[in-house]
Z-matrix of the N, CA and C atoms (Angstrom, degrees):
N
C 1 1.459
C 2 1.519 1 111.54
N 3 1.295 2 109.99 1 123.68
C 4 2.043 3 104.08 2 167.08
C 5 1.462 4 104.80 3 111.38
N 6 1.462 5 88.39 4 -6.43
C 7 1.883 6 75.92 5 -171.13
C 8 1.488 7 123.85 6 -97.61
N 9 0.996 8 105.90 7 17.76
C 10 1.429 9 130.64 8 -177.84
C 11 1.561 10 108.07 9 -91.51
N 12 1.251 11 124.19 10 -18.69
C 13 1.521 12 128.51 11 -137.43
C 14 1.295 13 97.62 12 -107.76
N 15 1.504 14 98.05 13 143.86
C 16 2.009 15 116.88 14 -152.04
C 17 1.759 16 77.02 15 -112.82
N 18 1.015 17 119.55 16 -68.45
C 19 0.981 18 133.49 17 -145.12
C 20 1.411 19 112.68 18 -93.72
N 21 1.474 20 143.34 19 141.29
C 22 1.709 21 144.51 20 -178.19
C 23 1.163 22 102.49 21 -157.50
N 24 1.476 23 130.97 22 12.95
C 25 1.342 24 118.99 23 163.68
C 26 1.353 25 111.86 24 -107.01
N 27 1.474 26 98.73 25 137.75
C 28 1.514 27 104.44 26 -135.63
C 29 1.874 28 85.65 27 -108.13
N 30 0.754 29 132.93 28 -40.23
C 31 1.331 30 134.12 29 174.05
C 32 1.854 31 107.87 30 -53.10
N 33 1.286 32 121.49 31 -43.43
C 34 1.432 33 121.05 32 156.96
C 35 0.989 34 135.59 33 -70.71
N 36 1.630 35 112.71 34 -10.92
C 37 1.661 36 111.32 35 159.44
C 38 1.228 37 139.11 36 -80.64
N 39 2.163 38 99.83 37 -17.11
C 40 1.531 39 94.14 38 -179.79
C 41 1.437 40 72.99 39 -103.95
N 42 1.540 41 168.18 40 3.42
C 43 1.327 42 119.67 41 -174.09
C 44 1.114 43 96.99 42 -116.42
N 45 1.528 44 130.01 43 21.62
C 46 1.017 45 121.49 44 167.88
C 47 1.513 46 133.03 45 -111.29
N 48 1.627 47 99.16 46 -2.58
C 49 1.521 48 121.04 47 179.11
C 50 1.141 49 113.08 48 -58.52
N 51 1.507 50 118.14 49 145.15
C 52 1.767 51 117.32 50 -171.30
C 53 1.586 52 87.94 51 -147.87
N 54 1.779 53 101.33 52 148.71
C 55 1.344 54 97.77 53 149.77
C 56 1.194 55 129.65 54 -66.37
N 57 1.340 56 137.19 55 125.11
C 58 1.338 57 132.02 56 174.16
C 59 1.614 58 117.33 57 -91.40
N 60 1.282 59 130.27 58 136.41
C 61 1.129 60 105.41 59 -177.30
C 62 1.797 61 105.99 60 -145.61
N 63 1.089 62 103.95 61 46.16
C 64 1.809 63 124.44 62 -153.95
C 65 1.284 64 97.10 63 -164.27
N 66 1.690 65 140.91 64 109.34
C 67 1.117 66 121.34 65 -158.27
C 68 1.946 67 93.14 66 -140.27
N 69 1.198 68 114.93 67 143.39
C 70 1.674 69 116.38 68 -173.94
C 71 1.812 70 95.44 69 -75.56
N 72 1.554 71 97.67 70 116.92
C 73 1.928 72 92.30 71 -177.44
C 74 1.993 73 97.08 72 -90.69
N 75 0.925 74 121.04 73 5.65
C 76 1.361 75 107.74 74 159.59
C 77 1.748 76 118.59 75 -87.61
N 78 1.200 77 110.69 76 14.29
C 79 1.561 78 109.58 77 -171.80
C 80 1.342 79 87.63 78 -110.81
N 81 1.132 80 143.51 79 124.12
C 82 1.624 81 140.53 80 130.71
C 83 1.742 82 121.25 81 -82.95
N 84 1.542 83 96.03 82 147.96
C 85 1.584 84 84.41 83 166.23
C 86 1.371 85 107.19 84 -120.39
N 87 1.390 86 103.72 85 132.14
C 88 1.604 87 126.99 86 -170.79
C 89 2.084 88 88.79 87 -48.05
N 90 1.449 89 85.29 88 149.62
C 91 1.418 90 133.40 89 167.53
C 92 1.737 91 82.20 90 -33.69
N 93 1.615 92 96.71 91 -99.81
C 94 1.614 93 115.87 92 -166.98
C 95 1.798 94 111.43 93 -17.91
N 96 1.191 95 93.86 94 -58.26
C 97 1.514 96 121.30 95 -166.65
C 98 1.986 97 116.39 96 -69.18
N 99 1.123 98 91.14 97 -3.19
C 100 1.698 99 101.94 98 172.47
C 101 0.991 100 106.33 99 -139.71
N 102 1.716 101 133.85 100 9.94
C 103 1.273 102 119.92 101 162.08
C 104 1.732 103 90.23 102 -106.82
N 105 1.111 104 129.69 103 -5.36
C 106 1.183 105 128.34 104 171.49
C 107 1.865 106 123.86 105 -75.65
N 108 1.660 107 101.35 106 -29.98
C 109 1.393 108 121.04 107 169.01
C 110 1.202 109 115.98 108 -75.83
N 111 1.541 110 127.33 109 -35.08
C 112 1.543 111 129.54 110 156.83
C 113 0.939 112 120.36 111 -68.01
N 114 1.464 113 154.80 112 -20.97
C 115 1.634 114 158.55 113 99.58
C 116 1.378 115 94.78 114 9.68
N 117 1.363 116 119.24 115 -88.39
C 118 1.658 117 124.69 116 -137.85
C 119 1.387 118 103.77 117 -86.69
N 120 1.182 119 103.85 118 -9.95
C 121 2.109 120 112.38 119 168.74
C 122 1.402 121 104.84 120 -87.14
N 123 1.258 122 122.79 121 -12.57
C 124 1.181 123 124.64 122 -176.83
C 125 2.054 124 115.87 123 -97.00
N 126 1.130 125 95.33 124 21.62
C 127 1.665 126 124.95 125 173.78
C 128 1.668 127 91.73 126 -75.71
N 129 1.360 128 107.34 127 -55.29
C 130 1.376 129 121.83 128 179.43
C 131 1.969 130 110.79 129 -1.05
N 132 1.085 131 143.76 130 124.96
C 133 1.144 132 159.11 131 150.60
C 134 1.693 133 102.36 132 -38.09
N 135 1.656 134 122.53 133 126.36
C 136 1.452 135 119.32 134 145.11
C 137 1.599 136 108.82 135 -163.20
N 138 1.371 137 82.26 136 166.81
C 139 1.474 138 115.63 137 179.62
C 140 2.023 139 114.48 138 6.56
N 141 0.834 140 167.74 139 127.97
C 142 1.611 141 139.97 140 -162.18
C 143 1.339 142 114.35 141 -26.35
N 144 1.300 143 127.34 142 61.14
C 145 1.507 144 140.07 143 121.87
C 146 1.470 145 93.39 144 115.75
N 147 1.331 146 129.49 145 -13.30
C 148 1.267 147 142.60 146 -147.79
C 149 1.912 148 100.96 147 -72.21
N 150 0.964 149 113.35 148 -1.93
C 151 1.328 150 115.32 149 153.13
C 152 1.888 151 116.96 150 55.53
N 153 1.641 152 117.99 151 44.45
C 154 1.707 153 106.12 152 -161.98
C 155 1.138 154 102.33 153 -84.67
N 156 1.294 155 131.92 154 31.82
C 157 1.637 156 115.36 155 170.24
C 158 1.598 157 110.74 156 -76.24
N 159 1.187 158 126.13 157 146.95
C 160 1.339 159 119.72 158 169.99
C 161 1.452 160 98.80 159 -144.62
N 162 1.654 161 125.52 160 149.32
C 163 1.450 162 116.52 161 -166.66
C 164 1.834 163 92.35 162 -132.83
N 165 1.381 164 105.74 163 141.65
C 166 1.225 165 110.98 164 166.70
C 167 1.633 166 120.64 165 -124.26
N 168 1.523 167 113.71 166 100.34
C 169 1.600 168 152.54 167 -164.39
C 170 1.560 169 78.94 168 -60.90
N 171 1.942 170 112.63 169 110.13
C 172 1.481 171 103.95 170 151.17
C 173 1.858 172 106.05 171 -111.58
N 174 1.002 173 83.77 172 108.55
C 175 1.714 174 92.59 173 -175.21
C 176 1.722 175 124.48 174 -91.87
N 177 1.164 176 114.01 175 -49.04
C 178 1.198 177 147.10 176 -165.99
C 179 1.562 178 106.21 177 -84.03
N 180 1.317 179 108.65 178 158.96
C 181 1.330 180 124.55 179 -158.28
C 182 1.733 181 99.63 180 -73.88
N 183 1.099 182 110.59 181 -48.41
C 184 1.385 183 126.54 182 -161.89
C 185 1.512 184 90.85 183 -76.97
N 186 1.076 185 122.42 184 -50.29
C 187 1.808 186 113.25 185 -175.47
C 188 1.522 187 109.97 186 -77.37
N 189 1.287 188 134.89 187 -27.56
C 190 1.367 189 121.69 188 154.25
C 191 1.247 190 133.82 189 -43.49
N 192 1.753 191 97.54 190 -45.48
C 193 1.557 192 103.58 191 171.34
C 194 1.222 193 128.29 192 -58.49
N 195 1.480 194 104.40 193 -29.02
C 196 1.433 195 118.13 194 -173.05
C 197 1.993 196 110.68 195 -70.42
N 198 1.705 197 98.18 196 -36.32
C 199 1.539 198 116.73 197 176.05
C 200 1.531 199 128.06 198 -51.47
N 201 1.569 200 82.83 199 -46.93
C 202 2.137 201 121.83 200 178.24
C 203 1.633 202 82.13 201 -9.38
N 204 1.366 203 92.75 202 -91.50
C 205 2.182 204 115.01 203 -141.90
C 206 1.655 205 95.34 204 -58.12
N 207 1.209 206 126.30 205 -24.37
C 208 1.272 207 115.19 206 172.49
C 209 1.499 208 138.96 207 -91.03
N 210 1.731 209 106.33 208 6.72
C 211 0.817 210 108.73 209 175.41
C 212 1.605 211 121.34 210 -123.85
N 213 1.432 212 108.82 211 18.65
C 214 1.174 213 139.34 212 -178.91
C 215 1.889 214 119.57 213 11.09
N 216 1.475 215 78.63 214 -59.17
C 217 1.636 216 78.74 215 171.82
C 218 1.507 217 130.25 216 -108.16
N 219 0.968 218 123.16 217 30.98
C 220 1.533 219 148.86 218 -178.98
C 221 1.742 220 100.31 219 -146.67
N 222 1.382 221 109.26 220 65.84
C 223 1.601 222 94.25 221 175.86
C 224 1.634 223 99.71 222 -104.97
N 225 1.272 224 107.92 223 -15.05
C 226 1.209 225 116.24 224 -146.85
C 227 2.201 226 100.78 225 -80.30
N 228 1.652 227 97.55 226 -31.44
C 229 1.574 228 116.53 227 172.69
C 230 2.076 229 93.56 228 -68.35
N 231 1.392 230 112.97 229 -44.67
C 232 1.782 231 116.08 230 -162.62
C 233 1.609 232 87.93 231 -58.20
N 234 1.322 233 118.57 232 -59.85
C 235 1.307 234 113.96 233 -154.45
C 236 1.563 235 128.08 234 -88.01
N 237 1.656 236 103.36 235 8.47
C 238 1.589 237 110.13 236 169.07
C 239 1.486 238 111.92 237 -136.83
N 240 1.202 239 113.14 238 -11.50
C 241 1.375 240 107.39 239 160.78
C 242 2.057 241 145.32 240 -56.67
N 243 0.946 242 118.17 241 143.28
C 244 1.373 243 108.37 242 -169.89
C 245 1.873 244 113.61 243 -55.33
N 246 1.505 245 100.94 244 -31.59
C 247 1.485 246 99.23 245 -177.28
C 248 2.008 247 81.45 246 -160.51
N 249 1.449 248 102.61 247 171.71
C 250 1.337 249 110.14 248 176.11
C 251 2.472 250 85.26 249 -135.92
N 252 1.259 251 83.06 250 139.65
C 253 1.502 252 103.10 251 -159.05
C 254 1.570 253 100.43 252 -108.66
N 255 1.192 254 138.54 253 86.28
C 256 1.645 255 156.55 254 155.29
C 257 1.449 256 102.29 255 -44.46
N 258 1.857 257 129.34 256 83.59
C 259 0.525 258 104.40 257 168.12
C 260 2.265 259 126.29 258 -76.54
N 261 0.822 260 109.87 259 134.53
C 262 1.625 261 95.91 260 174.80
C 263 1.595 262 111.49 261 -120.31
N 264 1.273 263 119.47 262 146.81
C 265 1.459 264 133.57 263 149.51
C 266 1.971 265 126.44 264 -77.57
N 267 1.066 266 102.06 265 113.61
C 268 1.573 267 115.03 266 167.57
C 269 1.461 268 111.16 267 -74.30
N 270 1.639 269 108.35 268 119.10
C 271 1.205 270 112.12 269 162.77
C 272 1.218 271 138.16 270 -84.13
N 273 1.413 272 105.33 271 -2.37
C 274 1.584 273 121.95 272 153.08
C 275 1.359 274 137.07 273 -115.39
N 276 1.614 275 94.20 274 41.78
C 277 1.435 276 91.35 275 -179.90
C 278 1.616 277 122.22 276 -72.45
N 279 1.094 278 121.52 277 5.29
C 280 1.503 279 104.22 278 167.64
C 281 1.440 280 119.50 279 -81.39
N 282 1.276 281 119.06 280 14.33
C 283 1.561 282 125.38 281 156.04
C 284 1.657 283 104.80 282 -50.11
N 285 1.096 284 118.81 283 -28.26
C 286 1.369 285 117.06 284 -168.67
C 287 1.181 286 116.33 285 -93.20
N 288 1.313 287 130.72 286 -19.69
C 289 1.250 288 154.56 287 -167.39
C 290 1.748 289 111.36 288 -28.86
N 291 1.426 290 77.75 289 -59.06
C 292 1.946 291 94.38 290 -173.96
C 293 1.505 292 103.15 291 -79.02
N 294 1.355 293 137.35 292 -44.48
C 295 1.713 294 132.68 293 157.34
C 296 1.516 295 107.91 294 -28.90
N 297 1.585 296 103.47 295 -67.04
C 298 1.684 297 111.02 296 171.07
C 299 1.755 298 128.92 297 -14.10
N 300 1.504 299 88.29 298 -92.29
C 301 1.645 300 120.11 299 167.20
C 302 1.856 301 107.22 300 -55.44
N 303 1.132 302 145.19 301 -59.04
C 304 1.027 303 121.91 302 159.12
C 305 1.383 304 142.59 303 -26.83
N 306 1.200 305 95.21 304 -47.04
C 307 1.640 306 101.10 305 -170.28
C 308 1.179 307 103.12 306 -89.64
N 309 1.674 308 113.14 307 -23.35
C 310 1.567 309 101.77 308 157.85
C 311 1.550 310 129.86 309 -39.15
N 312 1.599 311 110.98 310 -55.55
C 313 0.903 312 108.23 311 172.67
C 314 1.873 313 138.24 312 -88.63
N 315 1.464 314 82.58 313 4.90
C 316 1.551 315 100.03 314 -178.67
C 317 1.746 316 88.70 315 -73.73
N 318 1.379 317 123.71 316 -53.28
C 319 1.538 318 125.02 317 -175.78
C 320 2.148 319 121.38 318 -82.68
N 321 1.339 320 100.83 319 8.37
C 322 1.246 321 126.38 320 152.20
C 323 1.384 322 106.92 321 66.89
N 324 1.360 323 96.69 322 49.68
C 325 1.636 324 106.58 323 178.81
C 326 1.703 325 104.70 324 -114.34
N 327 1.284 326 94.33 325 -14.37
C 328 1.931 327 92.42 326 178.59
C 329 1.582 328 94.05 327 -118.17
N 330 1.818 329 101.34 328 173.16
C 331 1.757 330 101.21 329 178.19
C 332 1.672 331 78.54 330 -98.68
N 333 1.090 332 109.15 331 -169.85
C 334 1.671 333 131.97 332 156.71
C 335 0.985 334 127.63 333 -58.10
N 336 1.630 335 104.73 334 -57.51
C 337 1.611 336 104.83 335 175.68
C 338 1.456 337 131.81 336 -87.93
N 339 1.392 338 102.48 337 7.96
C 340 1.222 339 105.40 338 167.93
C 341 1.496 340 101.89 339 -92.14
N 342 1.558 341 120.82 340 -52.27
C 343 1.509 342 96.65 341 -179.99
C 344 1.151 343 127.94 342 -78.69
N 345 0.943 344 111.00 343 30.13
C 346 2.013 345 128.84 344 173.77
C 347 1.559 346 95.20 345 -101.94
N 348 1.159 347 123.83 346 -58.39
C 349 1.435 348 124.80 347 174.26
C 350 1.884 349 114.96 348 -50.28
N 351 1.270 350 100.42 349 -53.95
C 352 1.957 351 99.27 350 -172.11
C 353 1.583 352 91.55 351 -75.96
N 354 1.223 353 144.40 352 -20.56
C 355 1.370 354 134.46 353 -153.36
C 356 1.818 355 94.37 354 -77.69
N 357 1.772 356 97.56 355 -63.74
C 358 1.441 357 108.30 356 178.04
C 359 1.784 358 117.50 357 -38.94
N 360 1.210 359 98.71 358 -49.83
C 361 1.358 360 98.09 359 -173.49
C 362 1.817 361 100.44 360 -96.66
N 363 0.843 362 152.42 361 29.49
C 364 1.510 363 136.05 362 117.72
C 365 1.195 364 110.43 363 -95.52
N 366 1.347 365 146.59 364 25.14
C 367 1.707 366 128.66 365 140.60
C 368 1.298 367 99.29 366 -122.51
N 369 1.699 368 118.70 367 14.47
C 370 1.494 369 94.48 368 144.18
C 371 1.417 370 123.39 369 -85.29
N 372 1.036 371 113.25 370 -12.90
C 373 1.672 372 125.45 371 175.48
C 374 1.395 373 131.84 372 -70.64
N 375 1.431 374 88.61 373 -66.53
C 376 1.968 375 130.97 374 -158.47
C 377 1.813 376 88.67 375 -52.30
N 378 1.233 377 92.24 376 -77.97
C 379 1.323 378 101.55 377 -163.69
C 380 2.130 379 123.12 378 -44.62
N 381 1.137 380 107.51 379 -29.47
C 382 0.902 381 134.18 380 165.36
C 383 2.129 382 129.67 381 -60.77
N 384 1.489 383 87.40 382 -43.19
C 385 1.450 384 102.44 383 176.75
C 386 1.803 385 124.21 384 -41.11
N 387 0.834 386 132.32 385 104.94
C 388 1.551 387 121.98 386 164.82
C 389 1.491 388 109.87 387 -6.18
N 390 1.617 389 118.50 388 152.13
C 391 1.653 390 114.57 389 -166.52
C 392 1.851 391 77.83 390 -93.72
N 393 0.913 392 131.37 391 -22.43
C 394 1.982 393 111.19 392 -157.70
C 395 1.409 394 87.44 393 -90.04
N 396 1.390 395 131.99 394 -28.81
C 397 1.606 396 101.47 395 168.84
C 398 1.409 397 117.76 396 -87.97
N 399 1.260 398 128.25 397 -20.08
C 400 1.643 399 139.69 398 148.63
C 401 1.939 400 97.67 399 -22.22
N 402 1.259 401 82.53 400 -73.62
C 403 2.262 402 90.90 401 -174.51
C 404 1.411 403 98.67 402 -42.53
N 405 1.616 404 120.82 403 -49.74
C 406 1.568 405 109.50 404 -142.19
C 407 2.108 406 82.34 405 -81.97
N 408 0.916 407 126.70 406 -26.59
C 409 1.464 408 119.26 407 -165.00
C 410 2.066 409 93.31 408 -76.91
N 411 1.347 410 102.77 409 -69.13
C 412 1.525 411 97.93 410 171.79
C 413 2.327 412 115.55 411 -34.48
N 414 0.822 413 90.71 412 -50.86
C 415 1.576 414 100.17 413 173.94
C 416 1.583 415 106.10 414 -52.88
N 417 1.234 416 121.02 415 -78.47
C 418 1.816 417 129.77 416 -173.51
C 419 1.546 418 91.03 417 -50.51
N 420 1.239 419 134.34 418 -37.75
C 421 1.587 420 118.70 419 -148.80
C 422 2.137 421 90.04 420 -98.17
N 423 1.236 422 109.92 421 -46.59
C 424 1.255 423 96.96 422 176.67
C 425 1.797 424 126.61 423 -58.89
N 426 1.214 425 103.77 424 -40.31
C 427 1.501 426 121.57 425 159.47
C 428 1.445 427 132.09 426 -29.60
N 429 1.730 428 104.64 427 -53.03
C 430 1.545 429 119.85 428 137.21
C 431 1.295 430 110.98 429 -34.16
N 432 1.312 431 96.44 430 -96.69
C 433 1.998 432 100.49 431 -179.45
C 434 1.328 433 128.36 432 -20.14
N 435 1.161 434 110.96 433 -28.49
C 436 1.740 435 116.82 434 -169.55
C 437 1.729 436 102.65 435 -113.34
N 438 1.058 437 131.08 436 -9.22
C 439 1.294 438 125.34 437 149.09
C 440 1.587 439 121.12 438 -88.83
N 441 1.291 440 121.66 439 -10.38
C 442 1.429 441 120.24 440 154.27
C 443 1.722 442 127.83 441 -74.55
N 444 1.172 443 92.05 442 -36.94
C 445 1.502 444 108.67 443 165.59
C 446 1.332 445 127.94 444 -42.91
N 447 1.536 446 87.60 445 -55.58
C 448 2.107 447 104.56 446 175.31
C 449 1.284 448 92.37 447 -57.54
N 450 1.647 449 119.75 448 -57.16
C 451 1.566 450 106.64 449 -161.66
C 452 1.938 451 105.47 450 -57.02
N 453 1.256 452 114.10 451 -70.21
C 454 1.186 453 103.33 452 169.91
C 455 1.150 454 154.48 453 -22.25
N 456 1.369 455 106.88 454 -25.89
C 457 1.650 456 138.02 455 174.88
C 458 1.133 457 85.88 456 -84.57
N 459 1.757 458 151.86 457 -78.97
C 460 0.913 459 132.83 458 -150.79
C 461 1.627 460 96.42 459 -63.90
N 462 1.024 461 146.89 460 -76.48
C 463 1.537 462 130.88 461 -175.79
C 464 1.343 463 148.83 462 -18.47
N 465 1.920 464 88.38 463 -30.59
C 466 1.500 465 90.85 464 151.22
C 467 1.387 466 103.11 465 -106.55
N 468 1.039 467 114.73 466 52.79
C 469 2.330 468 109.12 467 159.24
C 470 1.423 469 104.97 468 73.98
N 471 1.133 470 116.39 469 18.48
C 472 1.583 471 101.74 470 -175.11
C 473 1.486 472 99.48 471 -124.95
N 474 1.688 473 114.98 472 177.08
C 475 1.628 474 115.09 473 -164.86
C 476 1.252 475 90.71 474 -122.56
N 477 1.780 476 110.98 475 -168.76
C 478 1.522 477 113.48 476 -164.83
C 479 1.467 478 94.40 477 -174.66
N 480 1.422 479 105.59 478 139.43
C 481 1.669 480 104.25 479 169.46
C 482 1.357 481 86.80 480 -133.02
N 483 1.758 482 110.29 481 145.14
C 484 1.734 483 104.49 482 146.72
C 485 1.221 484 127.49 483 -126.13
N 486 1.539 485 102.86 484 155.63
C 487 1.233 486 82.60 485 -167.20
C 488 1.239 487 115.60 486 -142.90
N 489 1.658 488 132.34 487 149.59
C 490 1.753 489 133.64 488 160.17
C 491 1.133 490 127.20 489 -21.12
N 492 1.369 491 107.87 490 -78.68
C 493 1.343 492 166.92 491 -160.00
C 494 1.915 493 101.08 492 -28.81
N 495 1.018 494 109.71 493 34.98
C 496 1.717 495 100.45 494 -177.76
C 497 1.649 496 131.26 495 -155.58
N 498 0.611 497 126.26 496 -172.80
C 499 1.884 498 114.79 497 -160.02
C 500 1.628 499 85.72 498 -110.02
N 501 2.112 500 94.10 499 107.14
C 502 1.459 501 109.06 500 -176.90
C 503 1.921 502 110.38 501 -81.64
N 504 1.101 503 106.80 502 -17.96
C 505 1.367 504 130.42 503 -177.19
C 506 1.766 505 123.54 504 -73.66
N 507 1.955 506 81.90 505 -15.24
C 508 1.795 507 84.37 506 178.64
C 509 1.587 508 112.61 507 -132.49
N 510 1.438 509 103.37 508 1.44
C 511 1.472 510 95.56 509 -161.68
C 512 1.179 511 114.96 510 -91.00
N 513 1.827 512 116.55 511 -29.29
C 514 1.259 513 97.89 512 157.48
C 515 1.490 514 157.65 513 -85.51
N 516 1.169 515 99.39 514 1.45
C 517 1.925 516 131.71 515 163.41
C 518 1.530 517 94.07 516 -74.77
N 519 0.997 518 120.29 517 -53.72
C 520 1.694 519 114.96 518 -164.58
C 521 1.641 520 113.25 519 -58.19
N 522 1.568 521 120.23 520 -25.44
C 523 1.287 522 147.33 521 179.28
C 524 1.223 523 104.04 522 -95.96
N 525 1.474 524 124.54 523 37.19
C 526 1.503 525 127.40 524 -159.77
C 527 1.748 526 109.03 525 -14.80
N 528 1.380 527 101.41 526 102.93
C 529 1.153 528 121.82 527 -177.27
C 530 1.548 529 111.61 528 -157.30
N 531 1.394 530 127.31 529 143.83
C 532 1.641 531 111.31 530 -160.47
C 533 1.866 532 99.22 531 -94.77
N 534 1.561 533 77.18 532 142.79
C 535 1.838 534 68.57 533 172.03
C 536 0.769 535 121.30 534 -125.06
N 537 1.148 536 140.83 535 20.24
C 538 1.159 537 144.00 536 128.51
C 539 1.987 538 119.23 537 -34.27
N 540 1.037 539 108.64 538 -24.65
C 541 1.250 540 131.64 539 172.11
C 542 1.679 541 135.83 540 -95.77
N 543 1.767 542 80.06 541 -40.63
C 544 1.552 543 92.78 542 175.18
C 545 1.516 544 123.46 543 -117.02
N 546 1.167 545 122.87 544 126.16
C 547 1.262 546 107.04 545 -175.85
C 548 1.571 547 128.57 546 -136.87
N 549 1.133 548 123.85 547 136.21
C 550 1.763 549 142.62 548 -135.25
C 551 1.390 550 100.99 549 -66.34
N 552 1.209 551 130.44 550 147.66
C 553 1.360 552 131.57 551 -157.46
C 554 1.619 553 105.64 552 -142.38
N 555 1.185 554 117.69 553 -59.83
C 556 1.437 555 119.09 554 -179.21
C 557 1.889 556 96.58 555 -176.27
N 558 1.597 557 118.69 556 160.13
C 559 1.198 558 118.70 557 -175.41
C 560 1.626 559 95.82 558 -122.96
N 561 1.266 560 128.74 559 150.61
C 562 1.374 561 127.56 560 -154.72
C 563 1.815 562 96.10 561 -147.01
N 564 1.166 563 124.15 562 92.85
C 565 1.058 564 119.40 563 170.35
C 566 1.516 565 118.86 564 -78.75
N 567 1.494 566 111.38 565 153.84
C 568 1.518 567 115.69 566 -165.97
C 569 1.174 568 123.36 567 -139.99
N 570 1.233 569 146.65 568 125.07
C 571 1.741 570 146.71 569 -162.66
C 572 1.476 571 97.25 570 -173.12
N 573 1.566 572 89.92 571 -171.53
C 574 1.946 573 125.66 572 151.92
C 575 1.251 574 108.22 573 -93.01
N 576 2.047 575 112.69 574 117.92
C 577 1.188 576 99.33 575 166.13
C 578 1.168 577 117.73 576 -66.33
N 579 1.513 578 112.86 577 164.50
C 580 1.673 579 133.93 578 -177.38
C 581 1.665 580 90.78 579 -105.79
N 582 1.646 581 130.48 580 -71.37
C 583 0.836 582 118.44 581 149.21
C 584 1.997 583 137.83 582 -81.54
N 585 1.415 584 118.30 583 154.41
C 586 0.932 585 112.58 584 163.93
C 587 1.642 586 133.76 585 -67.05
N 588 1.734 587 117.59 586 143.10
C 589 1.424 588 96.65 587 -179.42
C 590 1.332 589 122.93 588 -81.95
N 591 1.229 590 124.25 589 177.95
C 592 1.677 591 120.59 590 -173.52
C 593 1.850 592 102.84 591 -86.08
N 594 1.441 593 94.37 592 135.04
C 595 1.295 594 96.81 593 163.05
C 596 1.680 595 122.93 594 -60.69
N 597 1.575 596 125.55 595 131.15
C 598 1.216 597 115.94 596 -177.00
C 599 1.679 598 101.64 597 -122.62
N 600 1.453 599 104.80 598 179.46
C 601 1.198 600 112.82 599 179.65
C 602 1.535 601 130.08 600 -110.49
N 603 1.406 602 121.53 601 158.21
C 604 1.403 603 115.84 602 164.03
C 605 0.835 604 133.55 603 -136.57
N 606 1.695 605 121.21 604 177.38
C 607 1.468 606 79.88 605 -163.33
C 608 1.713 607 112.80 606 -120.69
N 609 0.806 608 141.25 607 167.18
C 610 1.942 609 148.62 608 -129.81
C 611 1.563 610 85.00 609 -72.55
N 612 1.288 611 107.19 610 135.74
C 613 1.510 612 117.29 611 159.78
C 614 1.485 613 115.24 612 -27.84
N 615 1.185 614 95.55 613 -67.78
C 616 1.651 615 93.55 614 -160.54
C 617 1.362 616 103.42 615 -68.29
N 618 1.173 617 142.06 616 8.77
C 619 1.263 618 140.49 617 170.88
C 620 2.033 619 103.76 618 -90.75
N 621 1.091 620 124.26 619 -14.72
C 622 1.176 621 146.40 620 -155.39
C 623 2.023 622 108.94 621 -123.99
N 624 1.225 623 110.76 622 -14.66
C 625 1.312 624 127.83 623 -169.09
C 626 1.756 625 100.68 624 -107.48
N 627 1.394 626 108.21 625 147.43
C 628 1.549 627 116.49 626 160.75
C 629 1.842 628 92.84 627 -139.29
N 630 1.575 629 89.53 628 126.19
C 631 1.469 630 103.43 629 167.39
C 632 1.589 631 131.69 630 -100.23
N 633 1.171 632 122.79 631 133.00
C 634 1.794 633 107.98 632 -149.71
C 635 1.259 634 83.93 633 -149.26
């Protein structure tokens, strides 16, 4: 992990992030090197550790095409970008729970009885929960994930737009993937810009703040 990374100044990564939406199609980013950026975005903070981000890499000629009609107004990021990035949330990610907590302690960062204790009591819960607050927890926790990502992407030299903008109703069936299970979060395209993005504005904290 990290070894990819151009960039460690960290004050130039968030003020320098732009949407990109114009991407150089002679630049690819290697295989290794973007499954290595979904790794280190995956530092990301969630829910008791349970981790529901899941990303689906459209890289390839044939899976772009397949992306095209659904992304109607962002075709222009589908069709020059290095990969276009599906982020999704799992509504059952506490299938993983016990993989999780194990290997915690297989790599000796947890005791036993503590992850014997949090394990019991998140699948006494998790599993149980209503699926529309299941979505809204998969949603907030992937959301994390996919704004670490951008940062990460910029660290290793590369840009990132994300975006709304697309038919949430088809994209993850279309990626034969169940959706009933999985559900669409934001799409994050990724390259070398060709052009730069526009600087935008925000607006002053305290306009954004309530003090109590």
């Amino acid at each position: 992990m990290l070894e990819h990374i151009q960039n460690n100044d960290f004050v130039n990564i968030i003020t320098g992030r732009r949407s990109v939406r114009l991407y150089d199609e002679n630049i690819p980013i290697p295989k290794e090197e973007l499954q290595a950026i979904i790794q280190e975005a995956s530092l990301a903070p969630s829910s008791a550790n349970i981790q529901p981000w899941r990303v689906i890499v459209v890289h390839s000629p044939e899976g772009k095409n397949k992306l095209r009609p659904l992304v109607q107004f962002n075709t222009q990021q589908n069709d020059t970008s290095a990969a276009m990035l599906i982020i999704i949330g799992d509504t059952q990610s506490e299938l993983y729970v016990e993989e999780i907590y194990n290997t915690a302690v297989e790599q000796g960062k947890m005791p036993s009885d503590v992850r014997d204790k949090q394990v019991t009591q998140i699948m006494s819960m998790f599993p149980h929960i209503p699926r529309d607050l299941k979505i809204e927890i998969a949603k907030i926790d992937a959301s994390l994930f996919a704004m670490q990502l951008m940062l990460v992407a910029r660290a290793h030299g590369y840009d990132t737009n994300p975006m709304a903008g697309f038919e949430r109703d088809k994209v993850v069936s279309t990626f034969d993937l169940d959706d009933e299970r999985y559900v669409p979060v934001m799409i994050l395209s990724i390259g070398k810009a060709k052009e730069a993005g526009h600087e935008s504005v925000r607006l002053p904290g305290e306009r954004i703040t309530y003090w109590r």
